[in-house]
N, CA, C and O atoms as a GROMACS GRO file, in nm:
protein
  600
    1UNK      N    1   0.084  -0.117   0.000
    1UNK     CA    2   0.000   0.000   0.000
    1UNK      C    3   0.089   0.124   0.000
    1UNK      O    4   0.191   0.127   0.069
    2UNK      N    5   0.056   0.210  -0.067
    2UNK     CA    6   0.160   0.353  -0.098
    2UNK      C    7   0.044   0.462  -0.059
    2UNK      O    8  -0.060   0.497  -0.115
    3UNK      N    9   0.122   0.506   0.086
    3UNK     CA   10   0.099   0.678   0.164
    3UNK      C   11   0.103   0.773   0.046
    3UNK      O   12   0.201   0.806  -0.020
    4UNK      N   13  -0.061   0.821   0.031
    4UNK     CA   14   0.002   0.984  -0.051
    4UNK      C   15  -0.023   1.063   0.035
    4UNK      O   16  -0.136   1.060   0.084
    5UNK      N   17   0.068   1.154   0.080
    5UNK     CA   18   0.045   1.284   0.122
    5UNK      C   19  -0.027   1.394   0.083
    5UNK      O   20   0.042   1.470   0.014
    6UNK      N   21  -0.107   1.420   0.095
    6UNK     CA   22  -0.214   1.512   0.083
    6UNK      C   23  -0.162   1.680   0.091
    6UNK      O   24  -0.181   1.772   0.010
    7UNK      N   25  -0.105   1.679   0.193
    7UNK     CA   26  -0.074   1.804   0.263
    7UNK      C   27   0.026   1.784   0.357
    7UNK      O   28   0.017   1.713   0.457
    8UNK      N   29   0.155   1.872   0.308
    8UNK     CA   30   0.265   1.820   0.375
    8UNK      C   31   0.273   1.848   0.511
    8UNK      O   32   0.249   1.966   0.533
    9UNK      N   33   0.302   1.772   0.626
    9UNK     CA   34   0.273   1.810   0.760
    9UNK      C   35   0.465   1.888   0.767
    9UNK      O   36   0.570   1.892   0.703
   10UNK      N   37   0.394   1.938   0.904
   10UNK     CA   38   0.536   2.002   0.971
   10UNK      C   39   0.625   1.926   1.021
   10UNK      O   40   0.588   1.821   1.074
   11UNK      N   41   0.713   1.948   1.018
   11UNK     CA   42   0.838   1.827   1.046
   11UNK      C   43   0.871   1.854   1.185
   11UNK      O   44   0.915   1.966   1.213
   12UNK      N   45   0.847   1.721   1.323
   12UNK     CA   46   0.790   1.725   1.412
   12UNK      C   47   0.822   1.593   1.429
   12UNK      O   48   0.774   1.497   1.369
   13UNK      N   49   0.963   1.591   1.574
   13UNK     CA   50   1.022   1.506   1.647
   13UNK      C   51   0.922   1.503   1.755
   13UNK      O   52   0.899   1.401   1.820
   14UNK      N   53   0.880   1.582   1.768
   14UNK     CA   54   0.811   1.538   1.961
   14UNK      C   55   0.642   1.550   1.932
   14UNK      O   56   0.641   1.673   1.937
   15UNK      N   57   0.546   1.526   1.913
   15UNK     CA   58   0.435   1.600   1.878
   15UNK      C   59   0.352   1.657   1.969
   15UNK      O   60   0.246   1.696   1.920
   16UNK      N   61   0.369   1.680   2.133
   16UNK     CA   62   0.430   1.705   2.223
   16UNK      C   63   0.434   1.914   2.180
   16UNK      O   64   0.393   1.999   2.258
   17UNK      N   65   0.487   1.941   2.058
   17UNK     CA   66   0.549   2.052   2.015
   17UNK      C   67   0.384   2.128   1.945
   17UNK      O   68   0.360   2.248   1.946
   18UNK      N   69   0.296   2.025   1.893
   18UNK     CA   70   0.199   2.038   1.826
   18UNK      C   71   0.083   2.148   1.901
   18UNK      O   72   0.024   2.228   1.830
   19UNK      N   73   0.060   2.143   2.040
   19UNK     CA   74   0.006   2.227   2.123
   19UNK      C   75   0.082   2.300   2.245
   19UNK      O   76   0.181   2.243   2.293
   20UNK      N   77   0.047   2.402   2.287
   20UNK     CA   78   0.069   2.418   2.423
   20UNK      C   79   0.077   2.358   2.530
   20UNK      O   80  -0.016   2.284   2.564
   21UNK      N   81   0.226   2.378   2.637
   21UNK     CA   82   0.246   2.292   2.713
   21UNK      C   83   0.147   2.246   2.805
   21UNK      O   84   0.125   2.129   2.833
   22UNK      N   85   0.081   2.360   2.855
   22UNK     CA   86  -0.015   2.357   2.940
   22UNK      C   87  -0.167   2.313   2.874
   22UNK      O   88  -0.256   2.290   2.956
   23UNK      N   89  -0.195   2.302   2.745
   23UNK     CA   90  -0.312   2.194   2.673
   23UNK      C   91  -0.223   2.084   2.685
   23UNK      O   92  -0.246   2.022   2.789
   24UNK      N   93  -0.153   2.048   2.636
   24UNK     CA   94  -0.102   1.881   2.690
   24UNK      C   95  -0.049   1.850   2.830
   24UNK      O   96   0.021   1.750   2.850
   25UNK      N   97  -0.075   1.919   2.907
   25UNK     CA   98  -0.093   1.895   3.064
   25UNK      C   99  -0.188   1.856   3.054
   25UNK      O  100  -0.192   1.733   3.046
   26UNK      N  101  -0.331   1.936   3.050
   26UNK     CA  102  -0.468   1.947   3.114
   26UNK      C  103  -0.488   1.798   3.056
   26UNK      O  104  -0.517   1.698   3.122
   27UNK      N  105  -0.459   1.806   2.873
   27UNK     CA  106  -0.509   1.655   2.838
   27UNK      C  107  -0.456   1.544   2.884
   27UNK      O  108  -0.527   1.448   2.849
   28UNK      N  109  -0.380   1.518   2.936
   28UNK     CA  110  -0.281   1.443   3.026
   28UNK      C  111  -0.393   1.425   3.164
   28UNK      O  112  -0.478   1.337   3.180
   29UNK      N  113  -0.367   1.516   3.233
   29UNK     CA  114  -0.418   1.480   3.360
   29UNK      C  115  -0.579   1.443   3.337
   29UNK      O  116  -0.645   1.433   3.440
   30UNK      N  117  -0.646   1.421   3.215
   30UNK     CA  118  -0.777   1.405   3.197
   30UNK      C  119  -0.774   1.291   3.141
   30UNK      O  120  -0.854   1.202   3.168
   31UNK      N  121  -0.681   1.282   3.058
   31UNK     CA  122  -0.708   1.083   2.994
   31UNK      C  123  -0.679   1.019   3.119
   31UNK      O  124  -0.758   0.929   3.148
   32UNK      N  125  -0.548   1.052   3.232
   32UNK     CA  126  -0.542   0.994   3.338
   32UNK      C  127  -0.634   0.965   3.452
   32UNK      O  128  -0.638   0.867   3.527
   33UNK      N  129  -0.700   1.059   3.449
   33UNK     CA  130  -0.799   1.075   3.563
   33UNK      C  131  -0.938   0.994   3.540
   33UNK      O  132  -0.987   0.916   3.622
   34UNK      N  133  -0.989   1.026   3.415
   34UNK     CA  134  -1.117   0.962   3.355
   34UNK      C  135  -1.093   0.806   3.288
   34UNK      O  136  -1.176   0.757   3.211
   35UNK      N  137  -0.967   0.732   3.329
   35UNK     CA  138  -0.947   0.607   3.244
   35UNK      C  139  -0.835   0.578   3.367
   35UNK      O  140  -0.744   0.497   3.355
   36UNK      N  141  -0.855   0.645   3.466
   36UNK     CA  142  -0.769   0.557   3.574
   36UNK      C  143  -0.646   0.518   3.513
   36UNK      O  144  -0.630   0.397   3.531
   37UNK      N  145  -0.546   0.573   3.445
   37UNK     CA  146  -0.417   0.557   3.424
   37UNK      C  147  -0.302   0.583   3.482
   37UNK      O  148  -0.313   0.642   3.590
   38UNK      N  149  -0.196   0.560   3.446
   38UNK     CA  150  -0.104   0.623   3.580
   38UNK      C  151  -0.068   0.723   3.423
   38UNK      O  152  -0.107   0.702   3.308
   39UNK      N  153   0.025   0.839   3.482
   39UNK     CA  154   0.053   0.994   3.427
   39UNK      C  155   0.143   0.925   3.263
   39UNK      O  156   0.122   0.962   3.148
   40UNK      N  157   0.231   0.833   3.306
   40UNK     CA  158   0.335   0.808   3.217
   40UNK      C  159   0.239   0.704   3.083
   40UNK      O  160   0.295   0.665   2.981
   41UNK      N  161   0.139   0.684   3.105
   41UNK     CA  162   0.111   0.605   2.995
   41UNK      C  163  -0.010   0.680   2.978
   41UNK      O  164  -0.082   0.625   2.894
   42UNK      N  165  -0.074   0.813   3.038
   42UNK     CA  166  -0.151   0.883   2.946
   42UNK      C  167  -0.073   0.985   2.871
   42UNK      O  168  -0.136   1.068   2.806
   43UNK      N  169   0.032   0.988   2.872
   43UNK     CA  170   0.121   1.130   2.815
   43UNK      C  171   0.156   1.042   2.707
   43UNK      O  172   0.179   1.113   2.609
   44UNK      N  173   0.173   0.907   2.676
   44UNK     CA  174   0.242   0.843   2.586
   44UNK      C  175   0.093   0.852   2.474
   44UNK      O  176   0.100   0.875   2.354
   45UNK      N  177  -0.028   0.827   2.548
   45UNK     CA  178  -0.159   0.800   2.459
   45UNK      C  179  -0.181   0.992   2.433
   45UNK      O  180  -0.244   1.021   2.331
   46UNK      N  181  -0.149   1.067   2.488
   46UNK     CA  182  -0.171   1.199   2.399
   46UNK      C  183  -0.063   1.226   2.316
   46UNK      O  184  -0.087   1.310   2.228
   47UNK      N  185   0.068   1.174   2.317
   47UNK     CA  186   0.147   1.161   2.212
   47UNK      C  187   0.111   1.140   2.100
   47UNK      O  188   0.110   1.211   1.999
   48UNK      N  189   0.068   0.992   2.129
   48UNK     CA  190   0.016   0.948   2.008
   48UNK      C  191  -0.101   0.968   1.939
   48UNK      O  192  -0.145   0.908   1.842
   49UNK      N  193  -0.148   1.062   2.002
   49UNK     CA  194  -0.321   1.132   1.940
   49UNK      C  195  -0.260   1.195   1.911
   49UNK      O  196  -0.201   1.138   1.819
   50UNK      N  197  -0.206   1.328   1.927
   50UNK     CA  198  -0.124   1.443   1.815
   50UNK      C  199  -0.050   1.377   1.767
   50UNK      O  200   0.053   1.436   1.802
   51UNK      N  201  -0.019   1.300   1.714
   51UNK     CA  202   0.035   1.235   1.624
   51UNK      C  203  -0.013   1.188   1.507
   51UNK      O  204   0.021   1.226   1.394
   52UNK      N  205  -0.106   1.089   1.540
   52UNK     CA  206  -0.166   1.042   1.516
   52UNK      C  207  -0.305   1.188   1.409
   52UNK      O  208  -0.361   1.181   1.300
   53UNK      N  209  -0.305   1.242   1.465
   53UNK     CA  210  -0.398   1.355   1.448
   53UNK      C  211  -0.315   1.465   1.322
   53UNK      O  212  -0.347   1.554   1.244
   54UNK      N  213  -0.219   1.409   1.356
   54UNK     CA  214  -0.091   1.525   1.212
   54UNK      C  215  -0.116   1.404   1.124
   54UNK      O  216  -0.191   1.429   1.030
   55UNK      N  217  -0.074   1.285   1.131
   55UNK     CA  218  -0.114   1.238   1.037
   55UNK      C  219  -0.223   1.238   0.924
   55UNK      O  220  -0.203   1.228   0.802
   56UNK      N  221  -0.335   1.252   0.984
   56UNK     CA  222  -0.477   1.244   0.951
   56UNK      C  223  -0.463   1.361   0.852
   56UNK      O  224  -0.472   1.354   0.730
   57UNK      N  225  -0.441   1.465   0.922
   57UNK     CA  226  -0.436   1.613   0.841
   57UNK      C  227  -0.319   1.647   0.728
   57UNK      O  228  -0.308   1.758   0.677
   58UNK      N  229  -0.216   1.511   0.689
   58UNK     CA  230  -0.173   1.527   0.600
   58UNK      C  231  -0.185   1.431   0.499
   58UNK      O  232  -0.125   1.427   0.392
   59UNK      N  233  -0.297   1.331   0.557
   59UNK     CA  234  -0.381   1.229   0.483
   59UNK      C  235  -0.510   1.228   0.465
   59UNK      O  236  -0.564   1.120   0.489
   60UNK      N  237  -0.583   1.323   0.427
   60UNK     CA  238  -0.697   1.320   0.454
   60UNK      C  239  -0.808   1.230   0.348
   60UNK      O  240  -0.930   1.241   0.338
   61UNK      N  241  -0.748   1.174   0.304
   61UNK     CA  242  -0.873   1.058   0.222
   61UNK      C  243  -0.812   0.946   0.239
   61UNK      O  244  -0.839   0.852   0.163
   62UNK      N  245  -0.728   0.933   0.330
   62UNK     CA  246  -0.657   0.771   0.361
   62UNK      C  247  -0.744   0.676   0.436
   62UNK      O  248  -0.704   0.560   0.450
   63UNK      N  249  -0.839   0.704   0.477
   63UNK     CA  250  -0.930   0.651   0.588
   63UNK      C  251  -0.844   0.599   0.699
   63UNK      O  252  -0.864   0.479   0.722
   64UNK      N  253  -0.751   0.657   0.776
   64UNK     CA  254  -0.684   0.620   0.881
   64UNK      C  255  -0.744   0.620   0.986
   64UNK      O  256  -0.833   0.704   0.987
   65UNK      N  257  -0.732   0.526   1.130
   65UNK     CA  258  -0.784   0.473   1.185
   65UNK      C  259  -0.699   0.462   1.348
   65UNK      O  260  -0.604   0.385   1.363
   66UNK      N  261  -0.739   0.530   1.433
   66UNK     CA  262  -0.620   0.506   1.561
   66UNK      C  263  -0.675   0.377   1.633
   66UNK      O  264  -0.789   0.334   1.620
   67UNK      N  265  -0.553   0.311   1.728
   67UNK     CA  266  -0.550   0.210   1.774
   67UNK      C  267  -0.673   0.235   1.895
   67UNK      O  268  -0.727   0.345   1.882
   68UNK      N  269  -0.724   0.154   2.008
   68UNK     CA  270  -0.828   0.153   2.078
   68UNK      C  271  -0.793   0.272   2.165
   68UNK      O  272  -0.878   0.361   2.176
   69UNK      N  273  -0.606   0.292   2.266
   69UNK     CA  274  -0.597   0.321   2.348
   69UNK      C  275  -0.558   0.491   2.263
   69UNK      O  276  -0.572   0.596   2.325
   70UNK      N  277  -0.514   0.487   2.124
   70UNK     CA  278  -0.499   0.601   2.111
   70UNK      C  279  -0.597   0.690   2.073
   70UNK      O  280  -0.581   0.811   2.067
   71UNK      N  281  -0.725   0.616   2.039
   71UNK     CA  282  -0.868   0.656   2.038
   71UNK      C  283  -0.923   0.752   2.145
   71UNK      O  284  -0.996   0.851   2.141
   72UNK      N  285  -0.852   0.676   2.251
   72UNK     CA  286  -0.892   0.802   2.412
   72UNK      C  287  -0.852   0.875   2.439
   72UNK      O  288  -0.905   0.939   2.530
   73UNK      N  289  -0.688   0.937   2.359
   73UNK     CA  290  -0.674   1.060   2.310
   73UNK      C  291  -0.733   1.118   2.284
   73UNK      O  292  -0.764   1.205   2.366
   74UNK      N  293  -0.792   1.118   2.166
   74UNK     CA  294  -0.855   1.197   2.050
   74UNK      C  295  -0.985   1.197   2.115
   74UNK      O  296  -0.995   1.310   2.162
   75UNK      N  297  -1.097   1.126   2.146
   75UNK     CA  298  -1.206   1.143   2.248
   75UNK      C  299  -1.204   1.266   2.341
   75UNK      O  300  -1.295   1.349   2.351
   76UNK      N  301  -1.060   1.266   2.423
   76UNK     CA  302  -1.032   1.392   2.528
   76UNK      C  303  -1.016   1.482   2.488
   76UNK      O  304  -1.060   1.582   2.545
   77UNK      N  305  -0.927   1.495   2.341
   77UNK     CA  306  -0.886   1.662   2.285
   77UNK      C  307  -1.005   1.660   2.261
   77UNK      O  308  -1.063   1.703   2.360
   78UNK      N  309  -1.111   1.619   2.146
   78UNK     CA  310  -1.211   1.659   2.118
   78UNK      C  311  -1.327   1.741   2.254
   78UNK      O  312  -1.417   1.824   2.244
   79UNK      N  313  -1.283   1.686   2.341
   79UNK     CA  314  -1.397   1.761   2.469
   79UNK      C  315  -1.358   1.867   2.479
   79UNK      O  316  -1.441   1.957   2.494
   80UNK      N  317  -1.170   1.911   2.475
   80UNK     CA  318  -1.114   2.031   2.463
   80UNK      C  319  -1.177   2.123   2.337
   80UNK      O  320  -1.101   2.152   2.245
   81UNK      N  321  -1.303   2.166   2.335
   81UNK     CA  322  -1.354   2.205   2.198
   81UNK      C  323  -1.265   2.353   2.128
   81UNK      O  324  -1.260   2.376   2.007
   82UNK      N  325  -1.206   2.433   2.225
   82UNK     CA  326  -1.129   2.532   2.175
   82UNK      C  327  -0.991   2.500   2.127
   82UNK      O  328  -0.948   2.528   2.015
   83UNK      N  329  -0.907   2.419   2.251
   83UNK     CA  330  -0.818   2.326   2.182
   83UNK      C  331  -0.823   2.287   2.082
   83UNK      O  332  -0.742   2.314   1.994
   84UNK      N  333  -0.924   2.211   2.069
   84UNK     CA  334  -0.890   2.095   1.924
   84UNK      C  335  -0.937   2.206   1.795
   84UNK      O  336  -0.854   2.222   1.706
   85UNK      N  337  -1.069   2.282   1.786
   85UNK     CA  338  -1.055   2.368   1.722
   85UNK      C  339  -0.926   2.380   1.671
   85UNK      O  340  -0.894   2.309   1.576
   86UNK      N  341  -0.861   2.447   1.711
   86UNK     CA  342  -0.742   2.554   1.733
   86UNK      C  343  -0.665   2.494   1.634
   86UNK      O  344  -0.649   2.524   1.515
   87UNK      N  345  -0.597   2.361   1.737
   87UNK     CA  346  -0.503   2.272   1.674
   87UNK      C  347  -0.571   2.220   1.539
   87UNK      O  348  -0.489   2.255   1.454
   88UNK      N  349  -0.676   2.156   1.473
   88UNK     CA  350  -0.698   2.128   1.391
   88UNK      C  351  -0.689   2.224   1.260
   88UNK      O  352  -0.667   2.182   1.146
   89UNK      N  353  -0.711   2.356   1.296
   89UNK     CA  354  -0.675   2.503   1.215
   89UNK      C  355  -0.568   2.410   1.144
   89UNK      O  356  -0.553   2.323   1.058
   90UNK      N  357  -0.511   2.482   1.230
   90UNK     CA  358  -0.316   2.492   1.238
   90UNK      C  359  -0.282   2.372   1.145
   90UNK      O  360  -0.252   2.394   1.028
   91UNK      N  361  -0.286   2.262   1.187
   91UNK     CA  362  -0.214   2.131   1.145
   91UNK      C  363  -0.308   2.128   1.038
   91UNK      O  364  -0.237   2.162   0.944
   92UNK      N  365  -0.424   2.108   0.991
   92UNK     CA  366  -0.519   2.028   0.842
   92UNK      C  367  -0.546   2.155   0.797
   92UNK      O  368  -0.516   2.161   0.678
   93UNK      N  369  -0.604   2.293   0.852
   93UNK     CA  370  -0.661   2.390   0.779
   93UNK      C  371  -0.809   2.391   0.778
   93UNK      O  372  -0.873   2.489   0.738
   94UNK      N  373  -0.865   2.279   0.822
   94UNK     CA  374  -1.026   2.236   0.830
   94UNK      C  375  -1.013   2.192   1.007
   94UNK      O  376  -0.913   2.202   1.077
   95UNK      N  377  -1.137   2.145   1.045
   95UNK     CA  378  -1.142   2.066   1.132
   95UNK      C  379  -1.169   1.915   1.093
   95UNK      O  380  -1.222   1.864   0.994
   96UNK      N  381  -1.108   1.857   1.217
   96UNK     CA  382  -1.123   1.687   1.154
   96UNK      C  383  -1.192   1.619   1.270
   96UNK      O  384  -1.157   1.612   1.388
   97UNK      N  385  -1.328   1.558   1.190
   97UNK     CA  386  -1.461   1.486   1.262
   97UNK      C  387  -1.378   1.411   1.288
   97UNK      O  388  -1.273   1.391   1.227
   98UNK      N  389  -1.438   1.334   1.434
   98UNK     CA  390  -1.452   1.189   1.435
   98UNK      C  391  -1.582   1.145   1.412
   98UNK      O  392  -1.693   1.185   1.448
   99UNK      N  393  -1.530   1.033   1.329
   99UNK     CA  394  -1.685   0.901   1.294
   99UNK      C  395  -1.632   0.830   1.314
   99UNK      O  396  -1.518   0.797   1.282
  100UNK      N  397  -1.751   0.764   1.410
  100UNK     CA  398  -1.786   0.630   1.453
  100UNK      C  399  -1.834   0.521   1.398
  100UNK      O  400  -1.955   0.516   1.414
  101UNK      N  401  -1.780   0.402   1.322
  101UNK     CA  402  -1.775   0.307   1.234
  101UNK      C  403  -1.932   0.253   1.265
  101UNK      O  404  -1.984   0.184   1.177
  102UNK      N  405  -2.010   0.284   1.391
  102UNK     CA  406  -2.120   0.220   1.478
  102UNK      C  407  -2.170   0.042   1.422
  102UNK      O  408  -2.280  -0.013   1.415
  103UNK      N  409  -1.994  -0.013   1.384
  103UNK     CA  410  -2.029  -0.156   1.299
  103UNK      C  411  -2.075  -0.163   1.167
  103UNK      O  412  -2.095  -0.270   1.110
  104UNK      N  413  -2.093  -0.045   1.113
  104UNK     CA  414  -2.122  -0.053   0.984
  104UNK      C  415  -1.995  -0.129   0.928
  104UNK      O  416  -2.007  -0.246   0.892
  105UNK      N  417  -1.900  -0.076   0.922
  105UNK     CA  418  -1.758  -0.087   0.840
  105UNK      C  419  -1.669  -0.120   0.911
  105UNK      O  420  -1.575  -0.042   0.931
  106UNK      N  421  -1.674  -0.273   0.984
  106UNK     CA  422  -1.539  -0.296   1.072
  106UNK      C  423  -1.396  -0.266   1.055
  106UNK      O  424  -1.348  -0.286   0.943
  107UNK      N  425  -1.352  -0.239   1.111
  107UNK     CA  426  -1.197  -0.199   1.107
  107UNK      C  427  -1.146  -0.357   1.122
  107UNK      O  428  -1.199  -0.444   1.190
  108UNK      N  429  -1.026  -0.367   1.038
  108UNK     CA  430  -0.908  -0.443   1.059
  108UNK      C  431  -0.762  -0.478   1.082
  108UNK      O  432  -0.709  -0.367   1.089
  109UNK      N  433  -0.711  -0.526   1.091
  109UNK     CA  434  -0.598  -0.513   1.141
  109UNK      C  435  -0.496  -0.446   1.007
  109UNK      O  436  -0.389  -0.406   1.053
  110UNK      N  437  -0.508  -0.428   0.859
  110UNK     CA  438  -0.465  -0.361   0.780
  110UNK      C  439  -0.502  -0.244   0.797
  110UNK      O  440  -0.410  -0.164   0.790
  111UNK      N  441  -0.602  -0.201   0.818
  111UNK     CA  442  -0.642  -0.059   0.852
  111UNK      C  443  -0.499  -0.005   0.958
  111UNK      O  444  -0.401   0.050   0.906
  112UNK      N  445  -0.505  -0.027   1.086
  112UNK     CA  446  -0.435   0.011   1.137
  112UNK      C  447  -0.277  -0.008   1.118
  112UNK      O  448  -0.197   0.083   1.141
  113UNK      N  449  -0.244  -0.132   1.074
  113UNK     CA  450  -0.101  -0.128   0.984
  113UNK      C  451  -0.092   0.016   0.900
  113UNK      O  452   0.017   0.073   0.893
  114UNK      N  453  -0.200   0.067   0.842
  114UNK     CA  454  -0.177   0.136   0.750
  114UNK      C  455  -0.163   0.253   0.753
  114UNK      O  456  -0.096   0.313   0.668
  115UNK      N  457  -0.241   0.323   0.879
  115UNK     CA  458  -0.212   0.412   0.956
  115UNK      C  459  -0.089   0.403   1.048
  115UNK      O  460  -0.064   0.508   1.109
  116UNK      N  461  -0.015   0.308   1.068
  116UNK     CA  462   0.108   0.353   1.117
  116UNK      C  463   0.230   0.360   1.002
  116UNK      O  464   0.347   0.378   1.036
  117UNK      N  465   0.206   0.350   0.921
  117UNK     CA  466   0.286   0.331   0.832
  117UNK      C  467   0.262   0.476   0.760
  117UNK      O  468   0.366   0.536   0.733
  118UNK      N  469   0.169   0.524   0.734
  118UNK     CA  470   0.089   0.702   0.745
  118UNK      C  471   0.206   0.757   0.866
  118UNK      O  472   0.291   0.837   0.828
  119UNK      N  473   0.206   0.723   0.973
  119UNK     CA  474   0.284   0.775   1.087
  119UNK      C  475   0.421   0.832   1.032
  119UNK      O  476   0.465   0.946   1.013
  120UNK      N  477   0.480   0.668   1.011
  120UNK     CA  478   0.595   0.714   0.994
  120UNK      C  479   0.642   0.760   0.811
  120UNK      O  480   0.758   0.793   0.784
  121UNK      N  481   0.554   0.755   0.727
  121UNK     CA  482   0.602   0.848   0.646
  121UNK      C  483   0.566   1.024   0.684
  121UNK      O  484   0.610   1.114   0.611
  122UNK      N  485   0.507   1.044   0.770
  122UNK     CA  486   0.488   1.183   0.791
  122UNK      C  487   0.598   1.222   0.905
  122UNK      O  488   0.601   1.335   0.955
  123UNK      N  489   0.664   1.146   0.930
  123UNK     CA  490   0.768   1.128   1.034
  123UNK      C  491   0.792   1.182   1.137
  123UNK      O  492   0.884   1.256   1.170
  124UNK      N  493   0.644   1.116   1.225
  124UNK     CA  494   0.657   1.163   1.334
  124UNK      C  495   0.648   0.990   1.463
  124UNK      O  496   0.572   0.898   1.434
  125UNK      N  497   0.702   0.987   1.540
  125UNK     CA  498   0.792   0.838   1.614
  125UNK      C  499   0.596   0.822   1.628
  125UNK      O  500   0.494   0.892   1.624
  126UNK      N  501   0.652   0.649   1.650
  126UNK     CA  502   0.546   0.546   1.689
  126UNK      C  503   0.559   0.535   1.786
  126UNK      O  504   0.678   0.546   1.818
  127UNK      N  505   0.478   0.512   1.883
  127UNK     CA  506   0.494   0.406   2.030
  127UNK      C  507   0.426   0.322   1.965
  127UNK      O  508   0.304   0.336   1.950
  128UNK      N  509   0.507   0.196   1.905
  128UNK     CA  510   0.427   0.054   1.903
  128UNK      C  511   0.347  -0.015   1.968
  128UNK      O  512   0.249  -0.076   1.926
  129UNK      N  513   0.412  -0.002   2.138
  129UNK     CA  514   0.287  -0.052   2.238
  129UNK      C  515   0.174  -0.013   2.213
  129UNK      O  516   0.089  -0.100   2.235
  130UNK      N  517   0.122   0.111   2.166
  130UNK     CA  518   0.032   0.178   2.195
  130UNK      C  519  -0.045   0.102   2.029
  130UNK      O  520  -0.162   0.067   2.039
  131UNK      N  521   0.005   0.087   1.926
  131UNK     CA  522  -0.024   0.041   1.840
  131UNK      C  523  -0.105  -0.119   1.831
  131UNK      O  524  -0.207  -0.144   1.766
  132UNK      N  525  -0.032  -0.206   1.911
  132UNK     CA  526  -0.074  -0.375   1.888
  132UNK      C  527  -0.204  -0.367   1.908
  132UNK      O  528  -0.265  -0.411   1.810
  133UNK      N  529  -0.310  -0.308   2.041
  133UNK     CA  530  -0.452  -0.352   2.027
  133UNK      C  531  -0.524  -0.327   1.887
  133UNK      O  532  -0.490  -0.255   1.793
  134UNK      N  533  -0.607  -0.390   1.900
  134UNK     CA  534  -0.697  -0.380   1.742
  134UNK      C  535  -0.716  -0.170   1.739
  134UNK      O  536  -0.660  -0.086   1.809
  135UNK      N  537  -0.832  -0.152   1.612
  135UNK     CA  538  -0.830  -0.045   1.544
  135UNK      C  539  -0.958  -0.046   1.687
  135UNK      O  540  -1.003  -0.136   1.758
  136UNK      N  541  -0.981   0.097   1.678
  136UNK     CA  542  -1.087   0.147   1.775
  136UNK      C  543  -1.232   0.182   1.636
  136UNK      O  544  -1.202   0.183   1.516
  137UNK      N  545  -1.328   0.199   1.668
  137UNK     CA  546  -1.433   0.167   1.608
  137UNK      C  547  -1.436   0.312   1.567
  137UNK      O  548  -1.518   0.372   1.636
  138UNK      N  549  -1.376   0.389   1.482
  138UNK     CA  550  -1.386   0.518   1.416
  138UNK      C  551  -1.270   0.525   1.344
  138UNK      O  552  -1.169   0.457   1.363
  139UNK      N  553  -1.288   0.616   1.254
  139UNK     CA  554  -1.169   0.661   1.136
  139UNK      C  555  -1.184   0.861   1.135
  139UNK      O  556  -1.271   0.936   1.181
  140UNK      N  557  -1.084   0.880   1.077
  140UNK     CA  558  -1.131   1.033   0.968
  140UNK      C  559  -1.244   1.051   0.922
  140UNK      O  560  -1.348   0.985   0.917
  141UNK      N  561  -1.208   1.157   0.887
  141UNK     CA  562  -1.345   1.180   0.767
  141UNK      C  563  -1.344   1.077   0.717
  141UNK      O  564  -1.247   1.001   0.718
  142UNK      N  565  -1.479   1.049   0.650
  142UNK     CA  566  -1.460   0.942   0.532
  142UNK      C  567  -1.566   1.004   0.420
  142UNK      O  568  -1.648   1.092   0.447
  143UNK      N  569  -1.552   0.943   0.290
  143UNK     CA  570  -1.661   0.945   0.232
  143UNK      C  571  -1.789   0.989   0.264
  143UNK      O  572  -1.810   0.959   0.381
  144UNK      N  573  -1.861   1.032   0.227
  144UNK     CA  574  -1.989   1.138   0.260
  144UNK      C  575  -2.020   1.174   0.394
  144UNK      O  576  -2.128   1.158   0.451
  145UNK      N  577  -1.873   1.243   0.458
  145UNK     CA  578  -1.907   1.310   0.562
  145UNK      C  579  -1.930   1.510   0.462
  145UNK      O  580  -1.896   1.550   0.351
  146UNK      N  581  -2.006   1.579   0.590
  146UNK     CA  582  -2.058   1.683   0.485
  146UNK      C  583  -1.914   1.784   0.445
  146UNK      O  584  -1.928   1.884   0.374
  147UNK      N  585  -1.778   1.740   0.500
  147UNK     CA  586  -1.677   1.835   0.474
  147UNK      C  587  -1.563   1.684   0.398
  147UNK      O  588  -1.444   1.689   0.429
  148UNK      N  589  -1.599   1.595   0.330
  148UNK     CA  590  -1.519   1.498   0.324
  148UNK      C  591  -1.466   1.598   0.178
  148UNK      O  592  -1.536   1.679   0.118
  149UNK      N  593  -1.294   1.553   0.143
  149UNK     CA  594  -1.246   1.561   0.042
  149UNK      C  595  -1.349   1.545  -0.070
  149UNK      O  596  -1.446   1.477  -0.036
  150UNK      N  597  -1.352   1.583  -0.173
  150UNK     CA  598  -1.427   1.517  -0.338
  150UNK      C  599  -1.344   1.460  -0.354
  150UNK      O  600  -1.336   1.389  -0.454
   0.00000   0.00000   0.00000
């Protein structure tokens, strides 16, 4: 399968760099708090949602797909509604829905291969751990969402 880049993302070692220190605090101490985590493995799962989330915005008709635990990232920024606003500006230029597969369109384990492989051509680091559980039951935009690519 061959990554096209859509829209070239910013070149971005830490993604970590992607928001304000103090928005990736708050989201930190909120994936931790609301999912009973300890601090060091919700900072690794908001890693990988801005990450994960640059990806998206420089793939936007890839139908990429985050793993279960990095799903609860993206769940939390999204509650951040000015945050994610903000950040979604910045990084895609649009905002980027989440949809919920609600079983229509199961996810598989290529799906999410394929989105990490999206990762690292936009080259920003994997946490693999965070990768092995299956795909979480949502993607990007997709197809006839009302702001999807033509």
């Amino acid at each position: 399968m061959t990554i096209t880049i859509d829209r070239p993302a910013p070149a971005v070692r830490d993604p970590r760099q992607l928001v304000p220190a103090e928005v990736f605090a708050r989201l930190v101490r909120r994936v931790a708090k609301d999912e009973q985590l300890p601090q060091q493995l919700a900072e690794r799962i908001m890693d990988q949602a801005l990450a994960f989330l640059l990806t998206c915005a420089a793939n936007p008709t890839a139908g990429l797909s985050p793993s279960a635990l990095v799903d609860i990232g993206w769940h939390t920024f999204i509650l951040h509604t000015s945050d994610y606003a903000d950040f979604c500006g910045r990084t895609a230029g649009r905002f980027m829905h989440h949809n919920p597969t609600d079983g229509d369109t199961p996810l598989n384990a290529s799906v999410l291969e394929a989105t990490v492989a999206a990762m690292r051509d936009v080259g920003v680091p994997v946490d693999a751990d965070l990768w092995r559980p299956g795909p979480a039951d949502c993607s990007q935009c997709h197809a006839g969402c009302h702001d999807s690519p033509a």
